[in-house]
N, C-alpha and C positions, 0 to 999 in steps of 0.2 A: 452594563448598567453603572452608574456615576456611584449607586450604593456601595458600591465594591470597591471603591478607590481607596476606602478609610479602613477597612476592615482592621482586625488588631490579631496578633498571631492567633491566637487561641480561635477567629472565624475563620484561618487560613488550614487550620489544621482541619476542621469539619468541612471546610469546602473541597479540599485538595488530598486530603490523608490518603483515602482508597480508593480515588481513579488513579491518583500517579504511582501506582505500585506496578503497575503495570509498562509503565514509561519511564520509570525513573533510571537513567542510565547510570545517576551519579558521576560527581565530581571525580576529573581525572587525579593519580596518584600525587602525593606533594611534590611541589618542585620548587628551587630555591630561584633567587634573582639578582645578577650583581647587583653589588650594592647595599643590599636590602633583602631585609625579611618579605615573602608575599604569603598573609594568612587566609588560610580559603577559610570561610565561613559560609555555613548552609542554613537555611532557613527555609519554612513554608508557608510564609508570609509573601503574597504577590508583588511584582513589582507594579508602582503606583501606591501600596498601600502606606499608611498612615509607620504602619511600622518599617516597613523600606526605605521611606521618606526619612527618616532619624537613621536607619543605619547610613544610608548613604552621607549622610554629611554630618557624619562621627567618621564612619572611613575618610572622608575626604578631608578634616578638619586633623585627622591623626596623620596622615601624610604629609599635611602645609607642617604640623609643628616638628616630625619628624624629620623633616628635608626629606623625604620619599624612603627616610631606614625604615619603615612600617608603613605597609600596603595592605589593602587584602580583595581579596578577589572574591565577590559575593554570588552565591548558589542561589538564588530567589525561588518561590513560587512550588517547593520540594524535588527538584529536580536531580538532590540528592537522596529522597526518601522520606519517608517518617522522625518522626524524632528518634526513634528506636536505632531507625539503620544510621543516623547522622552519627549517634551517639557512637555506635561500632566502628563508621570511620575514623570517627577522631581517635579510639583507641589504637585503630589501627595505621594512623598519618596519614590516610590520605586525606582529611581534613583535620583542622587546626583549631577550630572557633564556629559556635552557632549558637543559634536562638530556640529557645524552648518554651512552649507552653509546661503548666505548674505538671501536665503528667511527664512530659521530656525531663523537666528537672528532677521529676522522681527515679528516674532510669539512675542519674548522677549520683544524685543526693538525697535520698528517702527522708528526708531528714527534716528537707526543707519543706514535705509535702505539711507540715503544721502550720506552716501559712494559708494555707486554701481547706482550713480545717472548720466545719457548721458552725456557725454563730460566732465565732471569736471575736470577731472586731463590729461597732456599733456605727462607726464614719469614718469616718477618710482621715481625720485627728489621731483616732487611734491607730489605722493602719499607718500611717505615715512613722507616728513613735516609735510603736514595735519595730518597724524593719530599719531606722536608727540605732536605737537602745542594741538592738540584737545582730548590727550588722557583722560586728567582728566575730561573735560566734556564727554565723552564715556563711562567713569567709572562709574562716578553718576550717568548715567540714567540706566545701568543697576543695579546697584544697586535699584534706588527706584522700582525698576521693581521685587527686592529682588535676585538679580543673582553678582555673582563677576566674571570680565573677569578676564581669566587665560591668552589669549592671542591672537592677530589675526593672522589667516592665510589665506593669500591673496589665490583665486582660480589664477588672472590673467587676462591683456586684453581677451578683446571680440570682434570678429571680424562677418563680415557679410559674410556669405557664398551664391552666386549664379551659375546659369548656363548661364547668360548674365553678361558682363563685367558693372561695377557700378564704373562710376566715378566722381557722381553729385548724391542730392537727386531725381531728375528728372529721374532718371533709376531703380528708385524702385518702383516707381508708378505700373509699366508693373509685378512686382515681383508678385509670388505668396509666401509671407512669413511667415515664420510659427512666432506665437508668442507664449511661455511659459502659460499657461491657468492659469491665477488666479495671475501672477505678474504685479504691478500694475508700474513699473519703465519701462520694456520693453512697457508698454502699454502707459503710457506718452509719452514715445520717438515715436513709429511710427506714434502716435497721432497727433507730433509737426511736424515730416517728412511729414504729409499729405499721410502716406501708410494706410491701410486695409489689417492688417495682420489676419490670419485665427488660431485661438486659437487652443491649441491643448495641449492634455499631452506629456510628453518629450517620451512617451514608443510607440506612434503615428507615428511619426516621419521619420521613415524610412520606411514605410507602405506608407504615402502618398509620400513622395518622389518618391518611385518603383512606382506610379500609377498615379504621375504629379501631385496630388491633392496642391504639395510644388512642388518650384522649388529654392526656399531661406532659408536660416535658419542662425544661429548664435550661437556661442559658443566661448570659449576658443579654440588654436588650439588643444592640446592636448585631449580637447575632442571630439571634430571633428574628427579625426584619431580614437579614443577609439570606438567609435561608428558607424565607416565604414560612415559616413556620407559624406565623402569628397569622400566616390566612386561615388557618386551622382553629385557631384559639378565641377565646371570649373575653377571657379572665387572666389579670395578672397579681397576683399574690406581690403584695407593696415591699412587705419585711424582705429583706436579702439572704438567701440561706447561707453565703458564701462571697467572699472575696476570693476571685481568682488570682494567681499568681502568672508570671511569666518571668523569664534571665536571657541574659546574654553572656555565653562563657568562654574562655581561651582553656586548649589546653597548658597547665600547669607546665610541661614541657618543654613547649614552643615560647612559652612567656619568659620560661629563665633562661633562654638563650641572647634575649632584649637587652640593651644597656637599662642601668637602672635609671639612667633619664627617659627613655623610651618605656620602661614602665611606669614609671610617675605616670609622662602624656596619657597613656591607653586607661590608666584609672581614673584620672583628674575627666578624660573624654568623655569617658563611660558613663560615671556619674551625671553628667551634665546632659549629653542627649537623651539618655532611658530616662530620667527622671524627667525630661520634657517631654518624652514619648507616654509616660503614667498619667503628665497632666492632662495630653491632649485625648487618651484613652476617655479619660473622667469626662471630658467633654462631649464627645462623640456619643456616649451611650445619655447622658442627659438631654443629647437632644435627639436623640434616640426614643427617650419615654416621650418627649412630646408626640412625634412621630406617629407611635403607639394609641396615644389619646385620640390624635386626629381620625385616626383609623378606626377609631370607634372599642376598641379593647378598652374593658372597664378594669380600673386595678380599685381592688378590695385590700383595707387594712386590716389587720388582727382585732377579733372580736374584744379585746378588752388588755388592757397592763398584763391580767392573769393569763391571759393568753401568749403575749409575746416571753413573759414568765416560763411557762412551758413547751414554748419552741426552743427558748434559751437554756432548757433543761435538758432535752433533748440534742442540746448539739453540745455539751458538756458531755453528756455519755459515749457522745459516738469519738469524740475528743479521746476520750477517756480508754474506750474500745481498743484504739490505733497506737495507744501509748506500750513501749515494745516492739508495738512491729512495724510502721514507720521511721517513728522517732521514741528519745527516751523519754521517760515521767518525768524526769529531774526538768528536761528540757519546756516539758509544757506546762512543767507548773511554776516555772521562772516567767515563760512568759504571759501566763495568767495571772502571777502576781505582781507583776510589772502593768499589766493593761489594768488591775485593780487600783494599784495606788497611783498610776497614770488618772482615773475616773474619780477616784478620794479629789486630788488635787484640783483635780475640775471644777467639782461644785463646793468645794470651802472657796 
């Protein structure tokens, strides 16, 4: 289907995560190349997709300016596993670099999981700021973490999908909502909503849908669509519970063995294809909600200011919750007070 061409990692991951566990052979051990570096990077993003389409000419754009000293040899489609087993290779060399969805990056960097934290960001203004303002602290810790970011790419809002209209957190009490098994962000938030969501793996999902066992769920809208999930659904809750995150990382390692000209290129790259991969993300899923409309799914806004009010209190607690065992206080209340006088300056 042509819909899968665009998909963005985080649809790569619910599509592909738990059949290829079973096939995943994985990337053969590292091996060098006269001449040049050759860094294997693995992903479960398909080839075709929107997100393959930026790695591949970021690989290929880093080899013209390299003169071929930096190559890399790309894993597509999970061929070398989960984000979990990727992350294992690379500690363990047989892989050097790969792409993660915001839960891959928490395997790295628990740290970073405050970006894809309830309520935090209001638009794409503010998410844009924050991950400026706060790159170089982003940097360091994956660094001591021993990783160098190549660069982020956003998966996109998250929306709440039901079969009853939700225009208060009081209309999800009655939901039957599926929550992601083993993320510990979606599980603060429905924690702070006062829901009892019902854990489940993403390849579950449309199983208990067909049998009522869900009647809720949550995704990007593009993944929604990708997943037939939305043939299920009636209702889409407007407000975004969630910006998701996505990276692209080298091992720290492999990087310091680079001339420091050849790490300039691989940052100056990075920055430029992911952040063109974030824009085209934003697009994708906006036409994405059209998509949604035509298909007859009604999205419902929050019953009143005092309402969005109270979702936004609610995703401050669940913020709040993860502060320690994620990341630190210090760290989210810097970038709370930063995304405040970010909002001050807005409307003086």
């Amino acid at each position: 289907m042509n819909c899968f061409k665009n998909i963005p990692i985080f649809l790569a991951v619910v599509l592909l995560a738990l059949p290829l566990k079973a096939r995943a052979a994985g990337a053969p051990p590292a091996s060098g190349q006269a001449g040049g570096a050759v860094i294997k990077f693995a992903t479960l993003a398909p080839d075709g997709s929107t997100w393959m389409k930026a790695m591949r000419k970021f690989s290929e754009e880093t080899s013209a300016r390299t003169s071929g000293r930096v190559k890399f040899k790309i894993y597509p489609g999970g061929i070398s596993g989960e984000d979990k087993d990727v992350v294992r290779k690379i500690r363990l060399g047989q892989l050097q670099a790969g792409g993660f969805t915001g839960i891959g990056v928490g395997e790295i960097a628990p740290e970073a999981r405050l970006l894809d934290a309830p309520f935090l960001f209001k638009n794409a203004k503010e998410i844009d700021h924050v991950y400026k303002a706060f790159d170089a602290d982003f940097r360091k810790i994956f660094e001591s973490r021993g990783y160098v970011l190549l660069g982020w790419a956003e998966v996109g809002n998250v929306n709440i999908f039901t079969n009853t209209p939700i225009t208060r957190p009081a209309d999800l009490k009655n939901v039957k909502m599926w929550l992601w098994e083993g993320d510990p962000i979606a599980e603060a938030m429905f924690a702070a909503l006062k829901v009892k969501p019902i854990p489940l793996s993403v390849m579950d999902v449309m199983t208990s849908l067909q049998t009522g066992m869900l009647n809720g769920v949550y995704g990007s809208p593009l993944s929604v669509i990708a997943l037939q999930w939305f043939t299920r659904m009636k209702y889409v809750f407007s407000l975004p519970i969630t910006n998701a995150s996505g990276a692209a990382v080298i091992s720290k390692k492999t990087f310091d063995t680079l001339s420091k000209e050849d790490q300039k290129a691989l940052l100056e790259l990075g920055e430029k294809h992911f952040r063109a991969l974030t824009l085209q993300s934003r697009k994708d899923n906006e036409q994405s909600i059209g998509i949604l409309k035509a298909k007859k799914l009604v999205f419902t806004d929050p019953a009143s200011p005092a309402v969005v009010a109270e979702f936004e209190r609610a995703g401050g607690e669940a913020r709040v919750s993860l502060a320690g065992k994620l990341y630190p206080k210090e760290l989210l209340d810097r970038v709370e007070a930063a995304l405040k006088a970010f909002r001050a300056g807005k409307k003086s």
